[in-house]
C-alpha positions as CSV (number, residue, x, y, z in Angstrom):
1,X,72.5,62.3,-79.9
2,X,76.4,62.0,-79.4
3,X,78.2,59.9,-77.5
4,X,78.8,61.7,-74.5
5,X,75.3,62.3,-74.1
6,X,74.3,58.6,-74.9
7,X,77.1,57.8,-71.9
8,X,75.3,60.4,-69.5
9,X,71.6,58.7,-70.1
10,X,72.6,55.1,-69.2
11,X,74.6,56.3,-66.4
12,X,71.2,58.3,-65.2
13,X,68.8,54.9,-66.3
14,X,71.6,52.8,-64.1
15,X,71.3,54.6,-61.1
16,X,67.6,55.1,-61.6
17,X,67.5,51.3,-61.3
18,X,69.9,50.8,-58.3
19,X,67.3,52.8,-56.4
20,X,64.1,51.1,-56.9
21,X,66.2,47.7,-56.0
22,X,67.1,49.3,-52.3
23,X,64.0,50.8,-51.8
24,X,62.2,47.3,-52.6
25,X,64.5,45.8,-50.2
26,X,64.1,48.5,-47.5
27,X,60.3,48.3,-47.6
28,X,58.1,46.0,-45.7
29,X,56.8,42.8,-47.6
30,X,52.9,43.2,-48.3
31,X,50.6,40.2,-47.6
32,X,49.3,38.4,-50.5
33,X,47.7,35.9,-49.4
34,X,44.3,37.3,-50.8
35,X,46.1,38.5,-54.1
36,X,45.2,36.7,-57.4
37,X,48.0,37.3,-59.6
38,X,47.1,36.7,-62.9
39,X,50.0,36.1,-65.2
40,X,49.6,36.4,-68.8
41,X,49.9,32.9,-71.0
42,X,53.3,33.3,-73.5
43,X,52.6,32.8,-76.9
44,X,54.3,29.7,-78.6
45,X,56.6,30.3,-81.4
46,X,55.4,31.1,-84.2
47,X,56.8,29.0,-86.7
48,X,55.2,25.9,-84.5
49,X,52.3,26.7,-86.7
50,X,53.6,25.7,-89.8
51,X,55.1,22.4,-88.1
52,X,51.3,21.5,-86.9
53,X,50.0,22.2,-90.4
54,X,52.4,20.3,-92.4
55,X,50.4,16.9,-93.8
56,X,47.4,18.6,-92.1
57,X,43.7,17.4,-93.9
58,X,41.6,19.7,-91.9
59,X,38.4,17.5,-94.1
60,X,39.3,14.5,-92.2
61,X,38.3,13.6,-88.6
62,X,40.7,14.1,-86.0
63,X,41.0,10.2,-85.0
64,X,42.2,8.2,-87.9
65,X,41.1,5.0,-86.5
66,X,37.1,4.7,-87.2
67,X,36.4,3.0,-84.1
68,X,37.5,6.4,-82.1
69,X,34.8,9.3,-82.4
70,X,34.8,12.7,-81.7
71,X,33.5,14.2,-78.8
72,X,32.6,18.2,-79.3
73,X,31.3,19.6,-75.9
74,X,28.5,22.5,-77.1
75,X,27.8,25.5,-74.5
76,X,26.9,28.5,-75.1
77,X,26.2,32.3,-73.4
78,X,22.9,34.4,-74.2
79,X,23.4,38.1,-75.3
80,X,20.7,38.8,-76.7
81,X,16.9,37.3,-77.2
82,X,13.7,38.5,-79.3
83,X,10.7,36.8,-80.7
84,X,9.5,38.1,-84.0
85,X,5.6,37.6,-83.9
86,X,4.7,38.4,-87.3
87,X,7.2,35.7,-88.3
88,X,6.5,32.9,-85.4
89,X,10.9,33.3,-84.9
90,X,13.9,33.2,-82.3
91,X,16.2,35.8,-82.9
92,X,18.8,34.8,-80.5
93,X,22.6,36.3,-79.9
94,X,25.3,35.0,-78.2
95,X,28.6,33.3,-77.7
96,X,28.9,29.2,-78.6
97,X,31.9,27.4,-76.6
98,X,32.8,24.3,-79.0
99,X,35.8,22.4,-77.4
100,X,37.2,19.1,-79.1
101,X,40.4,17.0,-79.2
102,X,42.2,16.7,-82.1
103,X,45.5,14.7,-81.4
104,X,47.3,15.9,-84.5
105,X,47.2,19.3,-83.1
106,X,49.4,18.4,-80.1
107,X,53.1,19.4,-79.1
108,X,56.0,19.0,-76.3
109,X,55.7,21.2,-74.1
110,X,58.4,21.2,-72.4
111,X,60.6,21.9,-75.9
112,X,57.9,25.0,-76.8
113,X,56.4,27.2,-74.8
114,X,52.9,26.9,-73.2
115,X,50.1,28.6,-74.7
116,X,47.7,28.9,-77.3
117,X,48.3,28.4,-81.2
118,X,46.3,30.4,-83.0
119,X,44.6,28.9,-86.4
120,X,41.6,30.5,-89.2
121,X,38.6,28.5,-88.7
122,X,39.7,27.1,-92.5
123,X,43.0,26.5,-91.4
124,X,41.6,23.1,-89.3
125,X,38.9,20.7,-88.6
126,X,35.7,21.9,-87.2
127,X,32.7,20.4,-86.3
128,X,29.8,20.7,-89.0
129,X,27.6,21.9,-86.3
130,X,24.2,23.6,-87.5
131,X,21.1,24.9,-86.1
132,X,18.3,21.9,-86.9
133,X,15.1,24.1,-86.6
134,X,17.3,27.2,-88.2
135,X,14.0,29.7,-89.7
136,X,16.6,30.6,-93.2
137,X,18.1,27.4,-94.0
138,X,19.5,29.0,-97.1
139,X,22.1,31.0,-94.7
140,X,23.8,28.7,-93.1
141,X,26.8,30.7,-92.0
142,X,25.7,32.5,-88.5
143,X,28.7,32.0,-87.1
144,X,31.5,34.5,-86.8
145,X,34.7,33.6,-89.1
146,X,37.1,33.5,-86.0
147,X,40.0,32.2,-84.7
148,X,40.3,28.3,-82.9
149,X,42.7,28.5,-80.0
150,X,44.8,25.2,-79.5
151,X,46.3,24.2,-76.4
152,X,49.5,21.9,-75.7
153,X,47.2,18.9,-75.3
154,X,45.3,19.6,-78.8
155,X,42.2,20.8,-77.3
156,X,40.9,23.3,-79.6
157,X,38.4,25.9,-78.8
158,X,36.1,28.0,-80.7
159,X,33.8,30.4,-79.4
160,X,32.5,32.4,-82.4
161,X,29.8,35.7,-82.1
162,X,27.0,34.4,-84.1
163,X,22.9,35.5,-84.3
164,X,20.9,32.6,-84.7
165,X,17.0,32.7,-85.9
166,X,14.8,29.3,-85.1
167,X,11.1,28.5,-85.6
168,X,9.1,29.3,-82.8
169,X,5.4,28.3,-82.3
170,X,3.7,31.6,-80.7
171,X,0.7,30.9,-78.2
172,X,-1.2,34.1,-78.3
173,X,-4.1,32.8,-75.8
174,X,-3.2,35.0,-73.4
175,X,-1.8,38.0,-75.0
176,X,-0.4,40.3,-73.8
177,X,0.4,38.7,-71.1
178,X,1.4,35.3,-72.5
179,X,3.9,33.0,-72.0
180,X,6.3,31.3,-75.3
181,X,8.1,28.1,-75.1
182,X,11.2,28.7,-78.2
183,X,14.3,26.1,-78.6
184,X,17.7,26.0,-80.7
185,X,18.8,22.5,-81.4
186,X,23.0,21.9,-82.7
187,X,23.8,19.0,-84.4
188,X,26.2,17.6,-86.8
189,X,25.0,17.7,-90.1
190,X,26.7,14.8,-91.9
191,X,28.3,13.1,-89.0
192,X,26.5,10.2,-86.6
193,X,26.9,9.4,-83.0
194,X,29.7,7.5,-83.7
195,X,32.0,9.6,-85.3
196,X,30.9,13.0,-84.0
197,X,29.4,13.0,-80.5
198,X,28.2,16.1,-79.2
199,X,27.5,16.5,-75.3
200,X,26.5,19.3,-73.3
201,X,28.2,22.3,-71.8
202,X,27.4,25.2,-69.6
203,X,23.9,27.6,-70.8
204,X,24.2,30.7,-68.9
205,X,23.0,34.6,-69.5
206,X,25.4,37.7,-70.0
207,X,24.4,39.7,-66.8
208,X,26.6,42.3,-68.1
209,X,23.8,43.6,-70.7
210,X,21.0,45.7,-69.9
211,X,18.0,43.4,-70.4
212,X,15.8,46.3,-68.2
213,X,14.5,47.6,-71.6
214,X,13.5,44.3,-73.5
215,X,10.2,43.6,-74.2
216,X,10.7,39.8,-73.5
217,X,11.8,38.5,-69.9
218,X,14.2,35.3,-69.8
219,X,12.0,33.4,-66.8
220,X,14.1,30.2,-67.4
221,X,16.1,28.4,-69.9
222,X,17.5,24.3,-69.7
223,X,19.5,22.2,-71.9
224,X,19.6,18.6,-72.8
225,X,20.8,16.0,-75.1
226,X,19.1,14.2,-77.2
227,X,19.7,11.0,-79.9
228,X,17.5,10.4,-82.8
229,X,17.2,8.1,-85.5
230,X,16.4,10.0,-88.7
231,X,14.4,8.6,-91.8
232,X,17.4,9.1,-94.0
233,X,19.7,6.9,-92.3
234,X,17.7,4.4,-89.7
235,X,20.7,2.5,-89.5
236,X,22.7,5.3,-87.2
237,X,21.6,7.9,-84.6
238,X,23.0,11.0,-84.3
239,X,23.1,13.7,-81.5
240,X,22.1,16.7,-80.8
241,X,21.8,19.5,-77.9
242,X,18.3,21.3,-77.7
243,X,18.4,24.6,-76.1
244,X,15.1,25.4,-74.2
245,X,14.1,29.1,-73.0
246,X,10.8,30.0,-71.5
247,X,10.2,33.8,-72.6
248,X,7.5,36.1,-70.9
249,X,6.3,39.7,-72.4
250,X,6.1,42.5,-70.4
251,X,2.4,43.7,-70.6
252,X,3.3,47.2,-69.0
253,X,3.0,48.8,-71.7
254,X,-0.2,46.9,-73.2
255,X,-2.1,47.8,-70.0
256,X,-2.8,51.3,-70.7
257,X,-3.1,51.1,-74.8
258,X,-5.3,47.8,-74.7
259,X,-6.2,45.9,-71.4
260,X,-7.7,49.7,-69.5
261,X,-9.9,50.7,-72.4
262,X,-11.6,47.3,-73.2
263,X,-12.6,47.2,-69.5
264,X,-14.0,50.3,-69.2
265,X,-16.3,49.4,-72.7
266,X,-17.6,46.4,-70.7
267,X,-18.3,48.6,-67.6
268,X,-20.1,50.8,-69.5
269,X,-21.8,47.3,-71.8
270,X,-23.2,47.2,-68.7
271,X,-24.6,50.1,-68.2
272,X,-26.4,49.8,-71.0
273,X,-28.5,47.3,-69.8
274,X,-29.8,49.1,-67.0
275,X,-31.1,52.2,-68.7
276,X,-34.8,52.1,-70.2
277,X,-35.5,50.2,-73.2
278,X,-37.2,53.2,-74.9
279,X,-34.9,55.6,-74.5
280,X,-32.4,57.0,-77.1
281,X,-29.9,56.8,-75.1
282,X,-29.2,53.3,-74.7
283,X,-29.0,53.6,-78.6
284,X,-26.4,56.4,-78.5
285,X,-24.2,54.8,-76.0
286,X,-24.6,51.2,-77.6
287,X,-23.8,53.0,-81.2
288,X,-20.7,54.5,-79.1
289,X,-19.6,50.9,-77.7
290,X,-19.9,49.3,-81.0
291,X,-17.8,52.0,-83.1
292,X,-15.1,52.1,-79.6
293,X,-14.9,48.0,-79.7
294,X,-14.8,47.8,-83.7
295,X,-11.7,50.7,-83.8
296,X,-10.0,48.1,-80.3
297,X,-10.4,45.3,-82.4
298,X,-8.8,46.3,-85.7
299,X,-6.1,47.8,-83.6
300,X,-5.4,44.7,-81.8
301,X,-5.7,42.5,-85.1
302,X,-2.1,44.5,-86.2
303,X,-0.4,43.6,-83.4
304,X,-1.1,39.8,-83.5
305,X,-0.1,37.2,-85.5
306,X,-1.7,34.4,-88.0
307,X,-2.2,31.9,-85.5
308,X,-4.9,28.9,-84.9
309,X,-5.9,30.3,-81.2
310,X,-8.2,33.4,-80.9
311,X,-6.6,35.4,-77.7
312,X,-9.2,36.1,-74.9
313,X,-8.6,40.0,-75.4
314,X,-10.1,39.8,-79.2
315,X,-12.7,37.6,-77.7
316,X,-13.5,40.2,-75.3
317,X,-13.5,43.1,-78.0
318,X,-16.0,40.8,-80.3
319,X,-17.9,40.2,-77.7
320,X,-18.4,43.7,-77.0
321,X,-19.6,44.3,-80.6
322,X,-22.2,41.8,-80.3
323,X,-23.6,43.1,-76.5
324,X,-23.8,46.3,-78.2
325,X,-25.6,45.5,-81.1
326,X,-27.8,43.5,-78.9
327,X,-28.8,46.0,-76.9
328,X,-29.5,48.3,-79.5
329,X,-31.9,45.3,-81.5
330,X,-33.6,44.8,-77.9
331,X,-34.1,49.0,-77.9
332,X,-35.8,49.2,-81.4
333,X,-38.0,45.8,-80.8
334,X,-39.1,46.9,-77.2
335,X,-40.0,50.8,-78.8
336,X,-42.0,49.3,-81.8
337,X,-43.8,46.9,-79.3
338,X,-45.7,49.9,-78.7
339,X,-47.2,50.3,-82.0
340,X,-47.9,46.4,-82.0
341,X,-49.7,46.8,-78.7
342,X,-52.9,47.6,-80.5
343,X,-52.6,44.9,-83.7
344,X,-50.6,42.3,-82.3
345,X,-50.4,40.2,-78.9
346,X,-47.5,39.0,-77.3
347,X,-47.6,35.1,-79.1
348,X,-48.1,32.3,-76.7
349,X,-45.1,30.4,-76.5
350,X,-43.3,33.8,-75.1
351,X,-45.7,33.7,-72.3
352,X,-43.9,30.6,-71.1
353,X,-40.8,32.9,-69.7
354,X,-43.9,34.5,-67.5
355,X,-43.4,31.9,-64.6
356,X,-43.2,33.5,-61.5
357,X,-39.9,31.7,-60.7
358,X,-38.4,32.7,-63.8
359,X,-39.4,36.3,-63.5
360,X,-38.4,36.3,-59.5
361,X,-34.8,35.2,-60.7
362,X,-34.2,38.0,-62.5
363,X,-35.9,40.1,-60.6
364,X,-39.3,41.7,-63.0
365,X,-42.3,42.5,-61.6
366,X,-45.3,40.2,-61.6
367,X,-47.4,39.7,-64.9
368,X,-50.4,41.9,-65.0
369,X,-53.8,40.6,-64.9
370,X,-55.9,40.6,-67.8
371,X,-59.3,43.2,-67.7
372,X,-62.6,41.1,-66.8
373,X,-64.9,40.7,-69.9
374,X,-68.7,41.8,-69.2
375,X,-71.2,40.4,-70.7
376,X,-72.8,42.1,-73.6
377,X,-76.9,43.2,-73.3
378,X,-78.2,42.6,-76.6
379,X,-81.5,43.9,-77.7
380,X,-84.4,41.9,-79.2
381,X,-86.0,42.9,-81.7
382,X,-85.9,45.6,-84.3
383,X,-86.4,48.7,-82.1
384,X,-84.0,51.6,-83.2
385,X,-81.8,53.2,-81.2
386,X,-84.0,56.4,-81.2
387,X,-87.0,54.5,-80.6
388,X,-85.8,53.4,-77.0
389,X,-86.4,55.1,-74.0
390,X,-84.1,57.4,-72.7
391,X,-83.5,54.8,-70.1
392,X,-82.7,52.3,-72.3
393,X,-80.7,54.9,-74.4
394,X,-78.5,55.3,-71.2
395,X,-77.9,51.9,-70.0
396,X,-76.5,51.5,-73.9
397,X,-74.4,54.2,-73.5
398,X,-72.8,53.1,-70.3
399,X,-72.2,49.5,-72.3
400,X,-70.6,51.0,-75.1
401,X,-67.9,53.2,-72.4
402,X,-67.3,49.9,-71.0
403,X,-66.2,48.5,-73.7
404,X,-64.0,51.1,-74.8
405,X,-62.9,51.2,-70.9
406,X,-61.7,47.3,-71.5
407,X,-60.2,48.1,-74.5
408,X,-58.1,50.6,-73.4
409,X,-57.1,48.1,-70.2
410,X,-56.7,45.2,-72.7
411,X,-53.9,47.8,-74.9
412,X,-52.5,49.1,-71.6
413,X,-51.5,45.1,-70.5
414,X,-50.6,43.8,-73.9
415,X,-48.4,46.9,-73.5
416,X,-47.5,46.3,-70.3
417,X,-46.6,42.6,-71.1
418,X,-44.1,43.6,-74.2
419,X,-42.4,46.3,-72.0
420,X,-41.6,43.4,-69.1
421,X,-40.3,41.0,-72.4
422,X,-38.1,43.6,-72.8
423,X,-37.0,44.0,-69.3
424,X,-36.6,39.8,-69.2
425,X,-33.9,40.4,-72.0
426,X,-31.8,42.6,-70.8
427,X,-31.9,41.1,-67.5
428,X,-31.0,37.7,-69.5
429,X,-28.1,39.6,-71.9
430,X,-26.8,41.2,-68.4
431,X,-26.4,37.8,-66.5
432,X,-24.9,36.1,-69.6
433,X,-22.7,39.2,-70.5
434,X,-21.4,39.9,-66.8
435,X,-20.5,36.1,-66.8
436,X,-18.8,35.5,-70.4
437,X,-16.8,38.9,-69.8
438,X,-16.1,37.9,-66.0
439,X,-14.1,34.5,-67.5
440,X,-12.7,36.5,-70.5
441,X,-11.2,38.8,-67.7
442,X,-9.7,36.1,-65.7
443,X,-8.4,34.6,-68.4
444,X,-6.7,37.7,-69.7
445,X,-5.5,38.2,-66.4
């Protein structure tokens, strides 16, 4: 560009210039009143850095006097938030505010500018903060390396991205629709009360995340401070800030895998009950229950954790098992009765559960009535049979039918008295089954 053309372009820019200013002045002034006008901070100068680092020992505690201590203020914002069954953990992201004076950090402000200095987290003093219940003590480092801002009045701040993992104790009673209770506790590592005090901030959630498609719902979280003496050094306490968040699963997506199928095997548990005894079918849908509830169960096993409670639903799905094999054992003793009818009576002590209330509780018929013995006609004398009359001969026959008749009558009620046992059970497993399951269910529920 020559010179006449660099003449022509400031000539254009000036004039350019001279009509915005009329037009500004021409126009109406708008209202803003309502306006928030947000005017950016100036950076201080630079080289102000190097002034507040010269004799700087960023290992020694801001207040040189020992009877002054440090007061770090501990927030902190919530990003993020998983439990990790398998490992009884908090995995928890976020943002933690620390905020602290440091008096050797301060300048004039009315010889520099206002503003933030920038320093390296290495550059100055920071709080040995750490996570007390951290789950990988052996990485201490979850916070991000960033930069401290530092204000006129040496307030510094420090709000570095970290991800955090804690020991969390996992109550699986009511899975999956239970409710965990996980914390994060900061405190200063090497510093007591006195010299480091830490007090508590603001605990809040980033709405700005999708949390629509976590498997864990936020239902609350609280914060508090706390001051402990330790073992190590019962002389001094020191301080901490626990971090409390109440956690919920959402079961949506358990119902339909794990919640609908174990309550249809109990509806049909209890169908099993009320088909006959000596049937082959109750054995082939007990045999189907038993293989359905065993396949639930070792399904549901890989989805918990090691833990000292047994959740309702595996309670359920054992119980189950042992319905089912029940009612198959109570099929196969209740069909072999019958070939015991004729060997073997039902033993004493059973009859007991033959009370009539008993057996109007659960709704059996009545017991039936043993035959009536007759009395035998025995024959004196050595007479044959074909020397008797044919009178004689008759009257014997009709004895030995009558005997036979009682007989038969005597099998048919010993029979009759095994099949009723067996109606008595299941009657007893139904009642005991519907209630046990009934509780389980609420409980899961």
């Amino acid at each position: 560009m020559n010179l006449s053309n660099w003449e022509f372009f400031c000539v254009i820019l000036y004039f350019q210039r001279f009509t915005y200013f009329v037009g500004s002045q021409e126009s109406e002034p708008e209202d803003t009143t309502n306006v928030t006008i947000l005017i950016p901070t100036p950076t201080p100068d630079p080289r102000l850095r190097k002034i507040l680092r010269k004799d700087y020992d960023r290992v020694a505690l801001p207040f040189s006097e020992y009877s002054i201590g440090t007061t770090v203020e501990v927030s902190f914002t919530v990003t993020y938030i998983n439990i990790r069954e398998h490992e009884q953990t908090l995995e928890i992201h976020g943002w933690p505010m620390f905020s602290w004076l440091d008096p050797r950090l301060k300048w004039d402000s009315e010889e520099e500018q206002e503003g933030y200095v920038h320093f390296h987290v290495d550059e100055i003093w920071v709080p040995d903060l750490v996570v007390y219940n951290c789950a990988r003590p052996e990485k201490i480092e979850y916070y991000g390396r960033t930069n401290c801002m530092v204000n006129s009045s040496g307030v510094v701040f420090w709000m570095p991205p970290s991800r955090i993992d804690t020991y969390c104790t996992i109550d699986i009673l009511r899975w999956p629709r239970d409710i965990q209770q996980c914390s994060v506790k900061f405190g200063s590592w090497s510093y007591h009360e006195k010299q480091v005090d830490v007090t508590l901030g603001y605990l809040k959630l980033n709405e700005d995340l999708d949390w629509d498609n976590a498997e864990w719902i936020l239902t609350s979280m609280s914060g508090r401070r706390d001051s402990q003496v330790y073992p190590c050094c019962p002389r001094d306490p020191y301080s901490s800030i626990l971090f409390e968040f109440e956690l919920k699963r959402r079961a949506s997506g358990y119902f339909y895998s794990v919640v609908m199928p174990i309550a249809l095997m109990c509806c049909l548990n209890v169908l099993v009950f009320w088909l006959p005894a000596v049937g082959g079918e109750r054995i082939t849908l007990g045999g189907i229950n038993f293989l359905a509830s065993l396949l639930l169960l070792m399904f549901v096993r890989t989805q918990l954790p090691n833990a000292n409670r047994v959740p309702y639903i595996v309670m359920l799905c054992g119980w189950n098992m042992v319905l089912a094999a029940f009612g198959m054992i109570t099929t196969i003793v209740v069909s072999c009765s019958e070939r015991l009818t004729s060997t073997y009576t039902l033993p004493q002590f059973v009859r007991v559960a033959y009370r009539p209330t008993i057996l109007a509780f659960f709704c059996v018929g009545p017991v039936p009535e043993p035959p009536k013995k007759q009395k035998k006609n025995s024959l004196k004398g050595s007479y044959k049979l074909a020397n008797l009359s044919p009178l004689v001969r008759r009257s014997t026959d009709d004895q030995v039918s009558a005997e036979e008749a009682l007989r038969e009558r005597e099998m048919a009620q010993n029979k009759a008295e095994w099949a009723l046992l067996g109606s008595l059970i299941d009657r007893a497993s139904f009642l005991v089954y519907g209630l046990v399951s009934l509780f389980l269910m609420c409980g899961l529920l």
